[in-house]
N, C-alpha and C positions, 0 to 999 in steps of 0.2 A: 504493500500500500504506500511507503513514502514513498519509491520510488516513482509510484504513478502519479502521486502529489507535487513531486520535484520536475522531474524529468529535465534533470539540466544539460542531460547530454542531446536535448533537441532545442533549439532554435535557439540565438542569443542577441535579442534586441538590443539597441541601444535604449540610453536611459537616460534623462534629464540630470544634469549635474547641478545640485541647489548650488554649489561652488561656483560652477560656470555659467549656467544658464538664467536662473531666477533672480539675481541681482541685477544682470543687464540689461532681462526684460523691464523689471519694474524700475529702473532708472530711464529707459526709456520713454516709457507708461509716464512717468513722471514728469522729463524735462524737456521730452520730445512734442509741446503743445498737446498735454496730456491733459486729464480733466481737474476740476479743484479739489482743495484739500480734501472735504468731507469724502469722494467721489474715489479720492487716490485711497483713501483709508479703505475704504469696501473692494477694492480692487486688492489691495495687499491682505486682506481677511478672506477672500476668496480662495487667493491664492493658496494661503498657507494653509487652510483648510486640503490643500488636494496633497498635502506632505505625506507621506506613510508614517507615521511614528516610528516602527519597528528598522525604517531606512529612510534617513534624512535626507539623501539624496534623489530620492525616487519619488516622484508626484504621481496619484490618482490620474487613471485617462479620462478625460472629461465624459461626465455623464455618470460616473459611478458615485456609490453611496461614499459616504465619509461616515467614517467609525464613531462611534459614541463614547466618546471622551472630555476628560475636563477641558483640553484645549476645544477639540472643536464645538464644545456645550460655549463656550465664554467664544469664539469667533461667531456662532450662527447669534447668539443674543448681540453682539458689537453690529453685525450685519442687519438684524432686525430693528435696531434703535434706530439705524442710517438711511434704512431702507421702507420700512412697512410704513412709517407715515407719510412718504412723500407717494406710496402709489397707492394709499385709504384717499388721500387729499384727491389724487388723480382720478380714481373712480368716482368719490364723491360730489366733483365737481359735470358729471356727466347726468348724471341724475340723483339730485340731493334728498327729495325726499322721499322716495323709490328705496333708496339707499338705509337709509333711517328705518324705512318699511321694515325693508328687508331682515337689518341687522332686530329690530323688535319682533316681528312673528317668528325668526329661528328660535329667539327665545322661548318664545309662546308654545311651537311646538314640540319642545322639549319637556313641556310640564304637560300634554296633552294625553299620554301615555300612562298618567297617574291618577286624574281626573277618569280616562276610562276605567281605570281598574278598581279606580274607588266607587263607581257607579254602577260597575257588574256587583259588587261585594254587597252594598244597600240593595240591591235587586235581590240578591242570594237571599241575604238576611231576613228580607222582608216575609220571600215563599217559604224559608223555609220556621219563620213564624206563624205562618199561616199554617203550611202542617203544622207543627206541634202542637198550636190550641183549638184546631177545625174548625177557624174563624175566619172564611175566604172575603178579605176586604176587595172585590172583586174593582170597585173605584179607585181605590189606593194603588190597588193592582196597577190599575189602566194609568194612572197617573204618575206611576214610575216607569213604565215602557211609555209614557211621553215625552219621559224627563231625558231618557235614553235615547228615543228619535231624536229629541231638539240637541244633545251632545253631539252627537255623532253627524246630524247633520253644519253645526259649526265647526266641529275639526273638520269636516272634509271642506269647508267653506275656509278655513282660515289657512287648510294648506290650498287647494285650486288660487287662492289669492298670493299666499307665499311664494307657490310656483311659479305664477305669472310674471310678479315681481321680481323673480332672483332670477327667469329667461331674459324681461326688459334689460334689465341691469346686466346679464353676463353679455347680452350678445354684443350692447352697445362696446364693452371693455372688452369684450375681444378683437370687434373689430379697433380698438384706440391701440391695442398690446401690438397688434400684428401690424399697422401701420405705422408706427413708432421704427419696431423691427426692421421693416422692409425700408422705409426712410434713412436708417442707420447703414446698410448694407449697402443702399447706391451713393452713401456719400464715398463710402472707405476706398479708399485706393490700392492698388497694386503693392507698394513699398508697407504699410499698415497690413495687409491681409499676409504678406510673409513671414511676420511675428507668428513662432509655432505658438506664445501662449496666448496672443491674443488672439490665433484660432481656434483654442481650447477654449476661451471667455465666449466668443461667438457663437460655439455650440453650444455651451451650459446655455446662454441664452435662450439659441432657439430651443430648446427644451423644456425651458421656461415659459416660452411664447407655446409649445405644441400641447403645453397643460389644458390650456384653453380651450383644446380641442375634445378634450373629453379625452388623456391621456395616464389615469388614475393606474390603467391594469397594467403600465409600464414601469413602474412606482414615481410615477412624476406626479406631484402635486400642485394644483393652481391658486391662485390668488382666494378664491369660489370656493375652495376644499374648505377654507377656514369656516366658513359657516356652518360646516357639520359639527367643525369641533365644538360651535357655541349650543348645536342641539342636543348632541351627546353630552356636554358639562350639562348644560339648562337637566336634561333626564338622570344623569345621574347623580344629582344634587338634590330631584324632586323624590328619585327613590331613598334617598341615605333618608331626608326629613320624613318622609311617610315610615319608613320601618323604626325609623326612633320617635315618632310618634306614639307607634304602636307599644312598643317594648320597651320604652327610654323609664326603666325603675331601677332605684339601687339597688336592688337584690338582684333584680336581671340585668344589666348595663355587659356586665361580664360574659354571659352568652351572647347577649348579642353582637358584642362585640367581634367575639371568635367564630357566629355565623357570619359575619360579612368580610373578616380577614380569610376566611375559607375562601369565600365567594371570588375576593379581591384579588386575592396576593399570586394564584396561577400565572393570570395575564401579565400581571407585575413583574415577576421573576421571569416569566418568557420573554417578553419586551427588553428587561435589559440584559438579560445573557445574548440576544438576538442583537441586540444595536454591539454587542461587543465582538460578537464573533462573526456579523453576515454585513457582506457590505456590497450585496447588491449590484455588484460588475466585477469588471475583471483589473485587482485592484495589480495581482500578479503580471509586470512587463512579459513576463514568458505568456502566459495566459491569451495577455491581449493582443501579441503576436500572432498567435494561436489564431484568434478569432478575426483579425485582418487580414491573415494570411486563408483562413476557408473563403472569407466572401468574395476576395478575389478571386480566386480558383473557381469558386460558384458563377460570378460576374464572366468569365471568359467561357465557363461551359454552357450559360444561355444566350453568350453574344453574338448577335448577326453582325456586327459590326466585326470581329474578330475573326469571324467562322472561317475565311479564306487560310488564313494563317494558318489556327490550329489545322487545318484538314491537311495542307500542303506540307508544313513540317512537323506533323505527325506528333502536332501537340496533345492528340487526348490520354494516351496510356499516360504522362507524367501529371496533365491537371486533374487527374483521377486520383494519383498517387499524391500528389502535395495535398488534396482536399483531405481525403482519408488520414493522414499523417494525423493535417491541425485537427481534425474532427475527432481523433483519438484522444489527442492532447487537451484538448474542452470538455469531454466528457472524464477523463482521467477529475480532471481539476472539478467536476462539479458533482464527481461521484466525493470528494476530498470534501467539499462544501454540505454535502449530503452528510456526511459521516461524524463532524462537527456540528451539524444541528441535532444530532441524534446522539447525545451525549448520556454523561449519566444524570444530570440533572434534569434534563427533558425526559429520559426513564425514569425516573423514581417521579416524576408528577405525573404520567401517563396508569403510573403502578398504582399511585393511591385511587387516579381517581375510577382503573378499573375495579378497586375493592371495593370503592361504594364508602368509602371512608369522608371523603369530601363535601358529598350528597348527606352524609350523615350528619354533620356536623353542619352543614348549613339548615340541619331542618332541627337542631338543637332547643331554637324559640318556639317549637309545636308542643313543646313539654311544657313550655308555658299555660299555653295555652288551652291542653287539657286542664290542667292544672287550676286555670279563673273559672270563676262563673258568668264570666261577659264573653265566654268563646262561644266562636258561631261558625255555620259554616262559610261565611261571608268574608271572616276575618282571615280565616284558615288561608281562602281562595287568592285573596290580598296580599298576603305574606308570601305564599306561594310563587305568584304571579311576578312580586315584586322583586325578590330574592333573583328568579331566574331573571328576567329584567336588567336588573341592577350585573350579572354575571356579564350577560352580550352588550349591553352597554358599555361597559369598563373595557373589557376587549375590541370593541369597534372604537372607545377610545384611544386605546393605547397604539392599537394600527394604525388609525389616525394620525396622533400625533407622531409615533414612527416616519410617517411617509412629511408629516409637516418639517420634521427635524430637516429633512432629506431638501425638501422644498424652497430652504432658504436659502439655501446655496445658490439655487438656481436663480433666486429672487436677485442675491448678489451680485450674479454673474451680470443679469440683465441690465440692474439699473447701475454698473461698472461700464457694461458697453455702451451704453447711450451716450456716454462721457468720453467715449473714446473719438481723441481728435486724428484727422488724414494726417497723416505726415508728410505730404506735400502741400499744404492747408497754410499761406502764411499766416502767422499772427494779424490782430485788427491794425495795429503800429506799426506792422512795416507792410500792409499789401498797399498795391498801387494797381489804377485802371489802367490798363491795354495801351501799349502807343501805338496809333496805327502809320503807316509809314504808305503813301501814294506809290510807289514804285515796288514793295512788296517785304517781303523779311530780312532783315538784316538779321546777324548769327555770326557770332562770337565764341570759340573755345578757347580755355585758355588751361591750360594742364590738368586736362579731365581726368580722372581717375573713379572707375567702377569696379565694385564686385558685387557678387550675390550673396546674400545672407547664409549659404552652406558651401559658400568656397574661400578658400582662405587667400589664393589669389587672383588677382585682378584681372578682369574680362576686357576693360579697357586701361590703357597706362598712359599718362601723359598727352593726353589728345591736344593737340595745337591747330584751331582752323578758322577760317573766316569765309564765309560764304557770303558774299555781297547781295545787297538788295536787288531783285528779279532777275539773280543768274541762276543758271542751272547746272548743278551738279550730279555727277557720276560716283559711286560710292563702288568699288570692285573690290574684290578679293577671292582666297579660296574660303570653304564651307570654315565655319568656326573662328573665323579670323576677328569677328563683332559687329558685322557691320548691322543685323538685326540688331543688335544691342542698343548701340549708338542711334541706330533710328530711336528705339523704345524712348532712351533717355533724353533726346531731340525731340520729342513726343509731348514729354510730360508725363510717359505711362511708369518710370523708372526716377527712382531720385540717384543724382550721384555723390559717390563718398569725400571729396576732394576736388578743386579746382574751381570756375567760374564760365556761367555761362548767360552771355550779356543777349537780349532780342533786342534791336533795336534802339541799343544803348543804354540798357538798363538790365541791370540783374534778373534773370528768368522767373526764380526761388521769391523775388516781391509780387509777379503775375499768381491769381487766383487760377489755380487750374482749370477750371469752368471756364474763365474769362478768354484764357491761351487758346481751348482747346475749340473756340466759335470759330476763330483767325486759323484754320488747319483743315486740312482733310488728307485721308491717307487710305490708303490701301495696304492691309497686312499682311503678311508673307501668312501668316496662320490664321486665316477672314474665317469670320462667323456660318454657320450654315443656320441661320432660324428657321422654326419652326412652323412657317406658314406657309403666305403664297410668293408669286415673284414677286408681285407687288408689293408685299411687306417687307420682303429680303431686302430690296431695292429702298421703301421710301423711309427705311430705319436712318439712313444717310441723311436726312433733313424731314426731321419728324413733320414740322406743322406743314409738311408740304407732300405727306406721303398720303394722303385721301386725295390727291391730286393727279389725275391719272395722265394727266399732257404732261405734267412735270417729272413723273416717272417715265412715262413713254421718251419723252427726249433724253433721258439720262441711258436709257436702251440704246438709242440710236447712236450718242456719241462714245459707246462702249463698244459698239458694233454687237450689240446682242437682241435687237430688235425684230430680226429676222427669226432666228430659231426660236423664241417667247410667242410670234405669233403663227408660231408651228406647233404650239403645245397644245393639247383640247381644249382649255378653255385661258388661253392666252395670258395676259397677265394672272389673271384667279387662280389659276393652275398651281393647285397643293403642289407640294415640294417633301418628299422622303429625303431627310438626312443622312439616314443610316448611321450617326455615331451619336444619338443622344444619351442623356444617363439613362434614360428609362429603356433602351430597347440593350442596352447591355447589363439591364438590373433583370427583369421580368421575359421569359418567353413572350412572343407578340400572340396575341389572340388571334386566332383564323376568324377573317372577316372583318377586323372591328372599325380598321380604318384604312390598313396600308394599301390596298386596293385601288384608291381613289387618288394614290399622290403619285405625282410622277419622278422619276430618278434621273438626274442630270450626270452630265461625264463632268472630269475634273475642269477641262477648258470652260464648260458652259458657266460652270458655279463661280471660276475666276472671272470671267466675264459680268457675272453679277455682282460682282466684289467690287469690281471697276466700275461700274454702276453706281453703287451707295455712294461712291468718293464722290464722283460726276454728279450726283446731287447736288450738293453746296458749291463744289468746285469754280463756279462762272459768278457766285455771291462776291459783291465788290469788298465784302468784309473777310473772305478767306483773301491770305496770303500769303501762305506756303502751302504746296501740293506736296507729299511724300510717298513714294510708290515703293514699296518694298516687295521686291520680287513678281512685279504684277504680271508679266507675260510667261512666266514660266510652262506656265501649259498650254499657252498660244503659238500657231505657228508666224513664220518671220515675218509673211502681209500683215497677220493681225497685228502685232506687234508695231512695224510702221506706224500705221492707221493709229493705233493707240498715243502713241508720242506725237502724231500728228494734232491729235486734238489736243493733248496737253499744252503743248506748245502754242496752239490756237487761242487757248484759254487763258493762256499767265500772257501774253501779248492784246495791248489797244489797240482801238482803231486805228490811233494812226502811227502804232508800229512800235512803241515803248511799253516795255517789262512795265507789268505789273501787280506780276506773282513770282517769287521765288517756289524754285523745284527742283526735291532733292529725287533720285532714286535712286535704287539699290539692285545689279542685276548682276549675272553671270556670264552674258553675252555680251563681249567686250565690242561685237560690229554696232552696237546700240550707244555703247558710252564714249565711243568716238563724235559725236553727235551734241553730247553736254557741252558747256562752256569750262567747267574746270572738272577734273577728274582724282579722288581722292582712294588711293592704293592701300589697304589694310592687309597687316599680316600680323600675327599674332597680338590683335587689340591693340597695334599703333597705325597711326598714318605713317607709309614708312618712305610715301611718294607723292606730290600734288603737283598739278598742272595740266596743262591743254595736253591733248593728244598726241601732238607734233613731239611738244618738250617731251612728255616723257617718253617717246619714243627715242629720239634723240640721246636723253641719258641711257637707254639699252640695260634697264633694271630691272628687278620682277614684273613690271608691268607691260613690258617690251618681250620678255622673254615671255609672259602667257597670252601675250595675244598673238605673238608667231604660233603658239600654240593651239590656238584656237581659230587661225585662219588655216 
């Protein structure tokens, strides 16, 4: 059995170093136009809640329980002080007194459960006075099965009105949760979404947001849950006062007592041996390998997207064998999880209460009650009723609050993220509006220097360039050398680590990315395939102008893709099959459900829509750099012409003055003879610039690969 608990001789993830990793994020988090104090404090409470106690250096994979400990008892209360009144304020404010409603009838229907049982018991009592003296007060009678209609008829009145009110109330707050979220998501950038912990903060998030959904049987708790807990305290608070009503004497205090510690203390001691030893995911890095390593394997054995590959090289006998592996290793681990809830403490309370010892002892105050002469069977029924009552109560408490512990974190995570600032976001003090420049982009580098967050060295090194207003440049190289890169960072899609880069005579980093990103259009080496028609594909490149079918249509024509669109069945409307979305590599496709109906384009056609979106905005007098990153790759050498024909059309006036700068990026050196200055990358430098002529002339790598390529 350890060994199937351990199993260290299979898979050996990496692991977060609290050393190396957690300080750096959260100084980032912090001084990277991060959120305010109160904001940064709930972010480092989260955080430290995902620590393992048992290994300081290893944190929780987001999503998972956190253990029930004095630390994370004193972080979820620190989180809750920061946290639950600013989103009680936020739902409050939505419907105040809906709200109010809400929170007084949970109460109400907590005591409603007492009220009945105390109304069955005067029922009992009454009939079965009636037997004993063969005095059938047959009005009395009818007047307590009235009293019982009009009961029964207001609880169901006071929950159908509770219901209504706590749907008003949740639907409005889910939808405020999930637009909050999704507002949060399209501000965050590229360089922000590469922080691995602030993609862990983004999931607890949305899992926080998926509670909303009715996501209780995943153990996620919502905002909404807490209203059970006021109905279960309201009833087991109405049961303790009704059974010490009944029983609350000095002689008996003492039974009674030890009837309702029977009753109580099961759940109790289940609840916290459970918060200590069950934590609800995969807290184990082997484990959680384990289980990213199956989904994957599973993800390529239902993917259409994939299926050429696995068939051709004979990928299924190994994705069969890697599934099976982790599949072994997850049940290993949860048969280990099984074996620790089934301990000797969980035995010997399953032991008592199959002897009936439990049951015994909670019916202790029956001895009482033979014992008065005010026993009835009424009271008996009362006791009874309340007692088991009072047992599933306390335990749908404590699951409750279980899953509530669990909850906060999540809560944390949420209202951490919404604080989370772009890291390419300037501050209010240093941004500045757009300069717009009549002749087109001015572009300045001056010892640029990038790398990526999981490499240690630099993708680009010392970058030195100036690109003159409405000239066009050539960016060449062999594969890997940066020149996608330097597009991204030229972009605005990448921040860099070192150097200066001036637009138009002003530092980039002071431009509003939104603001930069109006003045651009680009075509990406790795273009979008969305999920619609052509015309959506297409009028995503200038949104307020995509319900405009002449303005897509001409974006067609100077793509040169207007002929094969109005070859498709139903011309621009014409669905569009992706073939690489997450869902069709998550889920087998249903026969029938939709693929039918979309049509499948070749790689040139889908570039040619790509080229399209850009040609939206492209001819706006407000874009002023075009940037084409690999756009003709899957076009032959006409189209291609055609293509730089019309760019060129387009950064040029009437009457013959630049008035778009235009960068591209290609492999086809007979194309970049063609630019005004040409920029040679080889391992992330410029290692050559100038006209075609020059650097043929100096007879350096960019001379020796275009002999190569003639």
């Amino acid at each position: 059995m350890e060994e199937k608990c351990h199993l260290s001789h299979f898979f050996s993830p990496p692991v977060f170093s609290s050393a190396q990793k957690i300080p750096k994020v959260a100084y980032q988090y912090e001084e990277d136009r991060g959120p305010a104090r109160a904001d940064n404090d709930v972010y480092n409470s989260w955080l430290k809640s995902r620590t393992l106690p048992q290994n300081t250096g290893t944190l929780l994979a987001p999503g998972n329980h956190r253990p029930f400990d004095h630390t994370t008892l004193r972080l979820a209360s620190r989180i809750c002080k920061m946290c639950f009144p600013d989103i009680l304020r936020l739902f409050f404010a939505l419907h105040p007194w809906r709200t109010v409603l809400m929170i007084i009838l949970q109460l109400v229907r907590g005591m409603l459960p007492v009220f009945k049982g105390f109304s069955h018991a005067v029922l009992i009592d009454e009939v079965q006075s009636m037997i004993t003296s063969g005095n059938f007060l047959w009005l009395r009678l009818a007047k307590l099965a009235a009293t019982e209609v009009i009961r029964a008829v207001l609880e169901f009145t006071v929950d159908s009105i509770a219901s209504s009110t706590e749907n008003i109330v949740h639907t409005s707050a889910r939808f405020l949760i999930e637009y909050k979220q999704m507002e949060q998501r399209v501000r965050l950038d590229v360089p922000t979404l590469a922080n691995p912990i602030i993609r862990d903060l983004l999931h607890e998030s949305d899992l926080f947001v998926r509670s909303f959904v009715g996501g209780s049987s995943f153990g996620l708790f919502s905002m909404f849950d807490f209203t059970r807990v006021l109905v279960l305290f309201s009833e087991l608070v109405s049961h303790l006062f009704l059974l010490s009503s009944l029983f609350w004497k000095g002689t008996h205090s003492p039974l009674l007592f030890l009837s309702l510690l029977s009753a109580v203390l099961p759940p109790v001691l289940t609840w916290l041996r459970g918060n200590r030893t069950y934590s609800g995911g995969y807290d184990n890095p082997q484990e959680a390998h384990a289980v990213a390593r199956q989904e994957k394997m599973r993800r390529l054995a239902y993917s259409d997207y994939h299926r050429s590959e696995v068939l051709l090289f004979g990928l299924g006998p190994w994705v069969l064998q890697s599934w099976a592996r982790a599949r072994r290793t997850i049940l290993g681990f949860e048969h280990c999880h099984a074996a620790d809830e089934s301990g000797l403490s969980s035995q010997f309370w399953s032991y008592l209460n199959s002897t009936g010892l439990l049951a015994a002892m909670q019916n202790l105050p029956v001895l009482i009650l033979l014992q008065s002469n005010a026993a009835s069977l009424g009271m008996f029924t009362l006791y009874r009723s309340s007692i088991h009552a009072l047992f599933y109560t306390a335990g749908s408490l404590i699951t409750t609050l279980r899953l509530a512990f669990q909850g906060v974190f999540l809560m944390g995570a949420f209202c951490a993220a919404m604080h989370v600032q772009p890291q390419l976001q300037p501050t209010a003090d240093k941004a500045i509006r757009y300069r717009r420049c009549s002749k087109g982009m001015k572009i300045e580098l001056k010892n640029l220097t990038f790398s990526y967050p999981t490499s240690r060295d630099p993708v680009l090194k010392d970058i030195n360039l100036t690109i003159e207003a409405g000239e066009t440049l050539a960016i060449v190289g062999l594969n890997g050398s940066g020149k996608s890169t330097l597009a991204n960072v030229l972009l605005r899609i990448l921040d860099f680590d070192s150097g200066i880069i001036t637009v138009n005579g002003l530092d980039i980093r002071r431009y509003r990315p939104a603001d930069y990103h109006a003045h651009i259009t680009s075509v990406f080496q790795g273009f979008s395939k969305y999920d619609g028609s052509v015309k959506e594909n297409v009028g995503v490149g200038l949104i307020q102008e995509s319900q405009n079918p002449s303005a897509v249509h001409e974006a067609l024509r100077l793509a040169g893709a207007a002929d094969f669109v109005k070859a498709l069945p139903q011309g621009m409307k014409t669905k569009l099959k992706t073939g690489n979305s997450e869902s069709s590599a998550w889920l087998p496709e249903v026969p029938g459900a939709y693929t039918h109906t979309r049509h499948e384009l070749s790689g040139g056609e889908w570039q040619r829509l790509a080229i399209s979106r850009a040609l939206m905005r492209a001819h706006r007098p407000e874009v002023e750099l075009i940037l084409l990153d690999e756009p003709t790759s899957s076009l032959d050498a006409h189209a291609q012409n055609r293509l730089f024909n019309t760019v060129e059309k387009i950064a040029t006036s009437s009457t013959g003055g630049k008035i778009k700068t235009v960068i591209f990026i290609t492999h086809r050196l007979s194309t970049a003879r063609r630019a005004d200055k040409i920029a040679m990358m080889e391992r992330g430098r410029i290692t050559e610039f100038g006209t075609h002529e020059e650097l043929l002339q100096r007879d350096g790598a960019y001379a020796a690969l275009y002999r190569a390529s003639v």
